[in-house]
MIBA-12232 format. One record per residue (C-alpha): x, y negated, z; residue number from 1. Coordinates in Angstrom, 1 decimal, decimal comma. Layout:
BEGIN
<atom <X; Y; Z>; NUM>
...
END
This chain:
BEGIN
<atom <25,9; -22,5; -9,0>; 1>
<atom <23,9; -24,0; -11,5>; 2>
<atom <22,6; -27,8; -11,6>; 3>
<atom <18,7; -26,4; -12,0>; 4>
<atom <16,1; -27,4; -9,8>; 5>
<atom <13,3; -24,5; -8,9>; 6>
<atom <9,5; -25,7; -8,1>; 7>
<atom <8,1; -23,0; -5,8>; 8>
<atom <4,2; -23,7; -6,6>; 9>
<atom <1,7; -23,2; -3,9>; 10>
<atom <-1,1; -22,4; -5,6>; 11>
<atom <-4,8; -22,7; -4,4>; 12>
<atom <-7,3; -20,5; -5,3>; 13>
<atom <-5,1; -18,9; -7,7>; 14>
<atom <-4,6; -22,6; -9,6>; 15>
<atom <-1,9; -24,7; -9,9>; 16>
<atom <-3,0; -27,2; -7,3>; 17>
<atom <-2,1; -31,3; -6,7>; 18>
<atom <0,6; -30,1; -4,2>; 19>
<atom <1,6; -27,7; -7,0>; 20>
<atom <2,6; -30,5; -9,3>; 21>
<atom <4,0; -32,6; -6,5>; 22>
<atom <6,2; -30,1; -5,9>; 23>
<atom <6,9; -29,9; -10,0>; 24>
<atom <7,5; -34,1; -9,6>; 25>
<atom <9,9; -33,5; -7,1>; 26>
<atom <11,5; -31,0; -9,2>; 27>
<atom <11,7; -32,8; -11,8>; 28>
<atom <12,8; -36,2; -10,4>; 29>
<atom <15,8; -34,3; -8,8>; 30>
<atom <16,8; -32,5; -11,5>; 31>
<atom <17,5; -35,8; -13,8>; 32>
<atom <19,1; -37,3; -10,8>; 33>
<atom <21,9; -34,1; -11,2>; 34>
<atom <22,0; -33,6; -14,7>; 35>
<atom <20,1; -30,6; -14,4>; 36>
<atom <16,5; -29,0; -15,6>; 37>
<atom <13,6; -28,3; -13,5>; 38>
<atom <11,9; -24,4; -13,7>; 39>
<atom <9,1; -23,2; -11,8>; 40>
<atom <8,0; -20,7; -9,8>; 41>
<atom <4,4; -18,5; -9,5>; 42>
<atom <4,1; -16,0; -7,0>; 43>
<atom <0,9; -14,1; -6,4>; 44>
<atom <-1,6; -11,5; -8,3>; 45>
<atom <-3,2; -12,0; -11,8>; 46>
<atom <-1,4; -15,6; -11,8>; 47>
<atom <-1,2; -15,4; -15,5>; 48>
<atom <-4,0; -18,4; -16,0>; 49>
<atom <-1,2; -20,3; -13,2>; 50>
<atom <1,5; -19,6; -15,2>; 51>
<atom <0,4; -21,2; -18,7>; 52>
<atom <-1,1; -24,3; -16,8>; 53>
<atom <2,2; -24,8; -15,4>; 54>
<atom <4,1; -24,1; -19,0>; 55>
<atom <2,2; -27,3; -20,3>; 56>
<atom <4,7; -29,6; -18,0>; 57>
<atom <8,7; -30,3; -19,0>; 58>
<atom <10,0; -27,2; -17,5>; 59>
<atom <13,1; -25,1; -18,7>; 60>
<atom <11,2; -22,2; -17,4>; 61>
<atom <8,1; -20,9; -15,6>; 62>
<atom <9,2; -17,6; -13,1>; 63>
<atom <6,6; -14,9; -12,3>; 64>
<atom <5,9; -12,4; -10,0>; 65>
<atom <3,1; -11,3; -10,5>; 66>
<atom <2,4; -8,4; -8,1>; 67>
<atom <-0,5; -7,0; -6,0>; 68>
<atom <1,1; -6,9; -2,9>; 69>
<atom <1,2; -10,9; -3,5>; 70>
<atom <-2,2; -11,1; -3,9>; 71>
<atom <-2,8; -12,8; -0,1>; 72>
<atom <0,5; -14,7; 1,2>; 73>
<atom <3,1; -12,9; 3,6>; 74>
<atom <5,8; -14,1; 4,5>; 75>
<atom <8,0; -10,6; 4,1>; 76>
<atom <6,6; -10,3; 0,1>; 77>
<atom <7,3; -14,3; -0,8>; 78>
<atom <10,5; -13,9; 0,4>; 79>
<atom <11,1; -10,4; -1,3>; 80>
<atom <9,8; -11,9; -4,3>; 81>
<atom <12,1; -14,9; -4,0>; 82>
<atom <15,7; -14,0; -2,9>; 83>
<atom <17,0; -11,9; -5,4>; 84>
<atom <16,2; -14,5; -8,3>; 85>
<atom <17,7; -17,1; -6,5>; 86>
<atom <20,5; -15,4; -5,9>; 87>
<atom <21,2; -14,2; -9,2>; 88>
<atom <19,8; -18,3; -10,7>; 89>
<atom <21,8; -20,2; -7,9>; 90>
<atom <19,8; -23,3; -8,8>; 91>
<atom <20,9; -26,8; -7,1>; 92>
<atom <17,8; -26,9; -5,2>; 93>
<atom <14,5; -25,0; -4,4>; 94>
<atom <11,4; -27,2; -3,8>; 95>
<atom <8,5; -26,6; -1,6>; 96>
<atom <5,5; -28,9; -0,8>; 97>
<atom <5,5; -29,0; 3,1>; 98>
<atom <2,4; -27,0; 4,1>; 99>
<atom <1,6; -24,9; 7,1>; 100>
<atom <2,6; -21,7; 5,1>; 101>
<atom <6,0; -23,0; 3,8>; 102>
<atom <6,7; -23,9; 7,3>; 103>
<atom <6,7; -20,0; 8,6>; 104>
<atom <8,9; -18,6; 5,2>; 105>
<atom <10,7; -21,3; 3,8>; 106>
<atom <13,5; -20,8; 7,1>; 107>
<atom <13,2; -17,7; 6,5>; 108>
<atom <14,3; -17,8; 3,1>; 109>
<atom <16,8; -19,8; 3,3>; 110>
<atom <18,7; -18,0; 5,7>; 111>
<atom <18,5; -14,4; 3,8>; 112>
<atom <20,1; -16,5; 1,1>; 113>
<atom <22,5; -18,7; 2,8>; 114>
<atom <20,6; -21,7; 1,8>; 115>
<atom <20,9; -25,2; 3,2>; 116>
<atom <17,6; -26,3; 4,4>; 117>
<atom <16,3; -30,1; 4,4>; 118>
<atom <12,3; -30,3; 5,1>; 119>
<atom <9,8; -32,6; 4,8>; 120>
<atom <11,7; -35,6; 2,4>; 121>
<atom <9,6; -38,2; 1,5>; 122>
<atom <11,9; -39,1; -1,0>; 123>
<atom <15,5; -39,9; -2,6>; 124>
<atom <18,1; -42,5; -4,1>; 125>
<atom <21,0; -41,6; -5,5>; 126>
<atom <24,3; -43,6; -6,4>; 127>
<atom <25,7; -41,0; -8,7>; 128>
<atom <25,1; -37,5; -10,7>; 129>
<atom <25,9; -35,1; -8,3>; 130>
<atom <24,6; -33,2; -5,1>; 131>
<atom <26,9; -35,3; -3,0>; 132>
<atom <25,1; -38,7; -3,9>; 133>
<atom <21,8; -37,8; -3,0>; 134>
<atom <20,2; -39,7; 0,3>; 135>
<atom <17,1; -38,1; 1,1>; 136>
<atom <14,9; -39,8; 3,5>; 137>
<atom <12,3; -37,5; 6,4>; 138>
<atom <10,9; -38,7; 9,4>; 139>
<atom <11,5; -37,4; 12,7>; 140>
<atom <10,1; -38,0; 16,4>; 141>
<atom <6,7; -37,7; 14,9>; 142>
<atom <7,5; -40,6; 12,2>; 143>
<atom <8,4; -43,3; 14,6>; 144>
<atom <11,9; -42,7; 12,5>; 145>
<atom <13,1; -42,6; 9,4>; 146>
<atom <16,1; -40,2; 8,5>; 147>
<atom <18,6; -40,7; 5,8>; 148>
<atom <20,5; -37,3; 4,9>; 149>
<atom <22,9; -36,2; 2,8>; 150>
<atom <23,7; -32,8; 1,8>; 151>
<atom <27,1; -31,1; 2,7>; 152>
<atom <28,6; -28,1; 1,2>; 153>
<atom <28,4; -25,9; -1,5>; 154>
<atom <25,5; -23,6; -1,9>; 155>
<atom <21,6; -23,7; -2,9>; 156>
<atom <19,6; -26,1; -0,3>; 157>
<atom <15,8; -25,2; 0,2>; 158>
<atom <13,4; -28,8; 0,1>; 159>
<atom <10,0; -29,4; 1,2>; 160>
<atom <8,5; -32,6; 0,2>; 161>
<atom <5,9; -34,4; 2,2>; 162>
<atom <2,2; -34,3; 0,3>; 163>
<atom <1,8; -37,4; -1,5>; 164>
<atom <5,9; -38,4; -1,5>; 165>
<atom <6,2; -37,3; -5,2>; 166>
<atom <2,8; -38,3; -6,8>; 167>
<atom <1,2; -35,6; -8,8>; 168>
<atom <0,5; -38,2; -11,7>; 169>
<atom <4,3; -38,3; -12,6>; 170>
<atom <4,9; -35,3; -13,8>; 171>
<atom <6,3; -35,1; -16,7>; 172>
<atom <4,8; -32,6; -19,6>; 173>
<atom <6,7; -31,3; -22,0>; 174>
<atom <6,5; -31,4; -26,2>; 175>
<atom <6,1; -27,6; -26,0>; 176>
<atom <5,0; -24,8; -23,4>; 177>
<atom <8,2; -23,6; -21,0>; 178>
<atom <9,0; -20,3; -22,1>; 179>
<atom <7,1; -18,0; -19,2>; 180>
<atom <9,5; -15,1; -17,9>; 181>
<atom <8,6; -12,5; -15,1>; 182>
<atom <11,1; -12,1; -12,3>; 183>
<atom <13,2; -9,2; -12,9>; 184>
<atom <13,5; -7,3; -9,2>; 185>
<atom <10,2; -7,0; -7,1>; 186>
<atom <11,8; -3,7; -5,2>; 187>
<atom <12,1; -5,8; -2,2>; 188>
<atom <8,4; -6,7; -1,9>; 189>
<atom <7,7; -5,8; 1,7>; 190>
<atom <4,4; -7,3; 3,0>; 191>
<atom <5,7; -7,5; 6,6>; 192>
<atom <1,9; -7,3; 8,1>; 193>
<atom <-1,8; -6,3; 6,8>; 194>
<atom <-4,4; -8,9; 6,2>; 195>
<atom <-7,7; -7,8; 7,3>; 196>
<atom <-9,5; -10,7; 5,9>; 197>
<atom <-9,3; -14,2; 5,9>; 198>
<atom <-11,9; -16,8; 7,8>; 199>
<atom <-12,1; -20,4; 7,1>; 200>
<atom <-11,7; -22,2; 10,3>; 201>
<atom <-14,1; -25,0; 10,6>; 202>
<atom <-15,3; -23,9; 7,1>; 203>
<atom <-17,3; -27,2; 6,9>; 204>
<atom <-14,9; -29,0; 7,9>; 205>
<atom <-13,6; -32,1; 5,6>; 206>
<atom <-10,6; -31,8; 3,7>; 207>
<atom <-9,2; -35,0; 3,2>; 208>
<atom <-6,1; -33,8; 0,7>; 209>
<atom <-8,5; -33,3; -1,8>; 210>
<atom <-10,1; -36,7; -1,8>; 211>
<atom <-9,4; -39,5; -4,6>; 212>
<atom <-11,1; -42,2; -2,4>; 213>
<atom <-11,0; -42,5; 0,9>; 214>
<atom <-12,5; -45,5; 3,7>; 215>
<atom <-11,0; -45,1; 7,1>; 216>
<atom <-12,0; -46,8; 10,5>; 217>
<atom <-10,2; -47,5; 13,0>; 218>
<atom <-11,0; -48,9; 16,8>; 219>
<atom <-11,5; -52,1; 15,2>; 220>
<atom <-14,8; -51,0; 13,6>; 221>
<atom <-16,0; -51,6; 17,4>; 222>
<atom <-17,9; -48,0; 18,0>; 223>
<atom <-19,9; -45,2; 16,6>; 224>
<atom <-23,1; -47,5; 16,4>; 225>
<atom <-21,1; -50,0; 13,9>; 226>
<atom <-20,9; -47,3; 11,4>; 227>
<atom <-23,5; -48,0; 9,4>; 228>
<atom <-21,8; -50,3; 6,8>; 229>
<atom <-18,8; -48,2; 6,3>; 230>
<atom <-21,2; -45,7; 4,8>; 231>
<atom <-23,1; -47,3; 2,8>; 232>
<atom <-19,2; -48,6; 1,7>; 233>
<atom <-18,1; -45,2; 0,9>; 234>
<atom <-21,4; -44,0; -0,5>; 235>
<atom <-20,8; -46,9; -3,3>; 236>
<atom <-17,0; -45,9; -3,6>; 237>
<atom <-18,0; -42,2; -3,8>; 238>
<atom <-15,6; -41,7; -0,9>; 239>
<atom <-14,7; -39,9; 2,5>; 240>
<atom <-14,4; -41,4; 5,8>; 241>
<atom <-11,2; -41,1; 7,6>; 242>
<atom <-10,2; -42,5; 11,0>; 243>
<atom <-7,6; -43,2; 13,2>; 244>
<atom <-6,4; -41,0; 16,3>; 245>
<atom <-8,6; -43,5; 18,9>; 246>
<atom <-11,7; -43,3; 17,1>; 247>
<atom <-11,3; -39,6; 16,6>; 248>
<atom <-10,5; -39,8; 20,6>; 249>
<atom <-13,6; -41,7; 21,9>; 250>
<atom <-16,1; -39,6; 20,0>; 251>
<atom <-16,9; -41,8; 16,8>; 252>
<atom <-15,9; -39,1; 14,4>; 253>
<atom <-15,1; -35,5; 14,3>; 254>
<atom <-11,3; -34,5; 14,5>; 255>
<atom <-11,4; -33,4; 10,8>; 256>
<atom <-11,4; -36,6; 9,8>; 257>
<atom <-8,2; -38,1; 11,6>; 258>
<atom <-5,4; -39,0; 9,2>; 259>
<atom <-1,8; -39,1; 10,5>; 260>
<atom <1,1; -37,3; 12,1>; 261>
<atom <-1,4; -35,4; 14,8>; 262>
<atom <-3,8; -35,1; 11,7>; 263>
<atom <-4,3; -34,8; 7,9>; 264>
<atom <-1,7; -36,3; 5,3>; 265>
<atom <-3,5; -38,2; 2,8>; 266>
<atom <-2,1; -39,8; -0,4>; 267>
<atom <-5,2; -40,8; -2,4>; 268>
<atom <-5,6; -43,5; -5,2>; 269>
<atom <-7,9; -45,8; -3,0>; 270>
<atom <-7,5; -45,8; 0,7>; 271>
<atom <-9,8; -48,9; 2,2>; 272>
<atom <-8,2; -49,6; 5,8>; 273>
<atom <-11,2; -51,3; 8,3>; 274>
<atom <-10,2; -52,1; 11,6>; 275>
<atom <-6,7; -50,1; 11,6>; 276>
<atom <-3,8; -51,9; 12,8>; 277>
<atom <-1,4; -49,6; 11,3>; 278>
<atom <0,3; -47,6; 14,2>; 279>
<atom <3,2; -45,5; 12,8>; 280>
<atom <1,4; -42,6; 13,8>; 281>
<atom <-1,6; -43,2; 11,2>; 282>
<atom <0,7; -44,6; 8,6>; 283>
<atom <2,5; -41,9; 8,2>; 284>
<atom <-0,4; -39,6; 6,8>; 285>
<atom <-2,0; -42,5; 4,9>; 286>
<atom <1,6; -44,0; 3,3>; 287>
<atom <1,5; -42,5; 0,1>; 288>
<atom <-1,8; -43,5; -1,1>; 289>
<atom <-1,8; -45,3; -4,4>; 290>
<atom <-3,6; -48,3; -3,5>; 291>
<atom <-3,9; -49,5; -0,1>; 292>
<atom <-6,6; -52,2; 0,9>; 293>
<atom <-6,7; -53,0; 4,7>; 294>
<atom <-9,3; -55,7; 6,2>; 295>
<atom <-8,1; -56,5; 10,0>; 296>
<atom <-8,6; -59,8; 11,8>; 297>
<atom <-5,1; -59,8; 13,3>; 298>
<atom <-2,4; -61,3; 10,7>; 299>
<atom <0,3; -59,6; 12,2>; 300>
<atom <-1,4; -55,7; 11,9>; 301>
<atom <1,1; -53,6; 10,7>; 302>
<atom <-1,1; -52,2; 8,5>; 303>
<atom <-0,3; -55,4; 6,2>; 304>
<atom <2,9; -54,3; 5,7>; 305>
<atom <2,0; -51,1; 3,7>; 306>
<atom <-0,8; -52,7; 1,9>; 307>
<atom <-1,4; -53,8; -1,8>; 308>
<atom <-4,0; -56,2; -0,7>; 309>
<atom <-4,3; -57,2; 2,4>; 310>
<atom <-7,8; -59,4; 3,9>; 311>
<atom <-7,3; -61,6; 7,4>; 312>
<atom <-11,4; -61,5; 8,8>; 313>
<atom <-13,6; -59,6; 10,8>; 314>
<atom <-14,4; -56,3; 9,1>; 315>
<atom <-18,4; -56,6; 9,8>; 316>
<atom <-18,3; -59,7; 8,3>; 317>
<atom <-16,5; -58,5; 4,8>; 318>
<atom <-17,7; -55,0; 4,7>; 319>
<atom <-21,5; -56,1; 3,1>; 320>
<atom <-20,2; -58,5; 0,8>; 321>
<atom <-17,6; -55,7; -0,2>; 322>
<atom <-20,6; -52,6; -0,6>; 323>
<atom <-22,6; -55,0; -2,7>; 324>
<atom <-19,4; -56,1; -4,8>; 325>
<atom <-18,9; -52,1; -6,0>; 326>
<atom <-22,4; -51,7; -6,5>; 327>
<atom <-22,8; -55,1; -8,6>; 328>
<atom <-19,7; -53,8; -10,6>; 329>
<atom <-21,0; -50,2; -10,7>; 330>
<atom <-24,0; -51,7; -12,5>; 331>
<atom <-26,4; -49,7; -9,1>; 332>
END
């Protein structure tokens, strides 16, 4: 087995996404902790444009399979793709991002390769250079917990990392492009089931991984009428709104814009908390962002304890000194 870490990249609309180069952080990040190098991996159809964007970061190697039954993801041609390489490669440690797709195959794959599987990490120490001194740390019971996990065993163990655990910002790029290489055996390609199209559900819905900016409400803001301020707020910030789970479930906001473990995972560079106390529900999608500001009128609000800055008032009372604060300094 080698001491390489492989970056499986989930790629959206055929481009090396932000969870893409998560997952490349990740990769790289463990690899230095084991002495080892981090490759990637592109699966799909006419990826080649994928491939080079990815060959700009500090990888040993960029892996592609580029084949037209991988065109629309199946779980039976991913895994076809993927298990003979890594079992001819034995790298340390495959890396996912944890999506709703790598949820169905990445089990999968790991037992038709006799893989250790660890999900969802949020991150890592490590007291030494080997497998053995890795702690990794996931939630569990919905993230009212934190796990700390160590691997056992010999063998290649399959990661998925949370979105926003490894921030996309830190990957490293390299002094010259990785050397791209196709995978060598695509016989076991076997698409499993035939997609008759694909539908966007809720194709105006928001999606909240995307945003660089984002103000969220929570029950504090008082009701759907109180609203007001918080957009003119995130019309100055060129932002989203987000919300908790109880302003989602009294009818201020549509679902698609609850953040936390029953909604989206966010991890943008501004996240403006109003009236959130913090439950560990809602911080766990929202924990990642770069820069937390939270305004609550209760001292003690969790939410404090995740946040950069942190202002003890009433949220009405802050919020239009706040909008005309961004627009002074916006020169609008």
């Amino acid at each position: 087995m080698s001491n390489n870490v492989w970056a499986v990249l989930q790629l959206r609309d055929g481009q090396v996404s932000r969870a893409a180069l998560e997952t490349i952080a990740a990769a790289q990040k463990l690899a230095a902790a084991i002495g080892g190098q981090a490759e990637a991996v592109v699966l799909g159809s006419g990826v080649g444009a994928a491939a080079t964007s990815a060959a700009g970061r500090d990888l040993a190697a960029v892996h592609v399979a580029d084949h037209a039954d991988l065109a629309g993801y199946t779980p039976g041609a991913f895994i076809g793709a993927l298990a003979p390489a890594l079992r001819a490669a034995q790298p340390a440690f495959v890396v996912f991002a944890h999506t709703y797709q790598t949820v169905e195959y990445a089990p999968r794959l790991a037992h038709e390769i006799g893989a250790g599987l660890l999900p969802q990490i949020t991150g890592f120490t490590s007291d030494g250079s080997d497998i053995g001194a890795l702690l990794f740390a996931r939630p569990i019971l919905g993230g009212k917990l934190q796990a700390k996990v160590k691997v056992r065993g010999e063998g290649t163990v399959i990661v998925s990392i949370q979105s926003g655990a490894f921030s996309s910002d830190s990957v490293a790029t390299g002094s010259a492009a990785a050397p791209i290489q196709p995978l060598a055996d695509l016989s076991q390609i076997k698409p499993e089931r035939e997609i008759l199209g694909i539908e966007e559900v809720g194709g105006d819905q928001i999606d909240l991984t995307k945003s660089e900016v984002i103000v969220a409400v929570g029950r504090g803001i008082g009701g759907a009428d109180k609203l007001g301020p918080v957009e003119d707020l995130a019309k100055a910030l060129g932002a989203e709104i987000g919300a908790s789970r109880p302003v989602i479930d009294s009818g201020w906001l549509p679902r698609d814009r609850q953040i936390g473990s029953s909604g989206q995972t966010v991890a943008p560079k501004l996240y403006v908390a109003l009236g959130i106390s913090g439950a560990i529900q809602h911080l766990v999608g929202m924990k990642a962002s770069t820069c937390v500001v939270a305004i609550n009128k209760d001292p003690g609000a969790p939410i404090f304890a995740v946040a950069n800055y942190g202002i003890v008032a009433d949220v009405h009372e802050v919020l239009p000194a706040l909008t005309a604060a961004v627009k002074a300094a916006k020169g609008v």
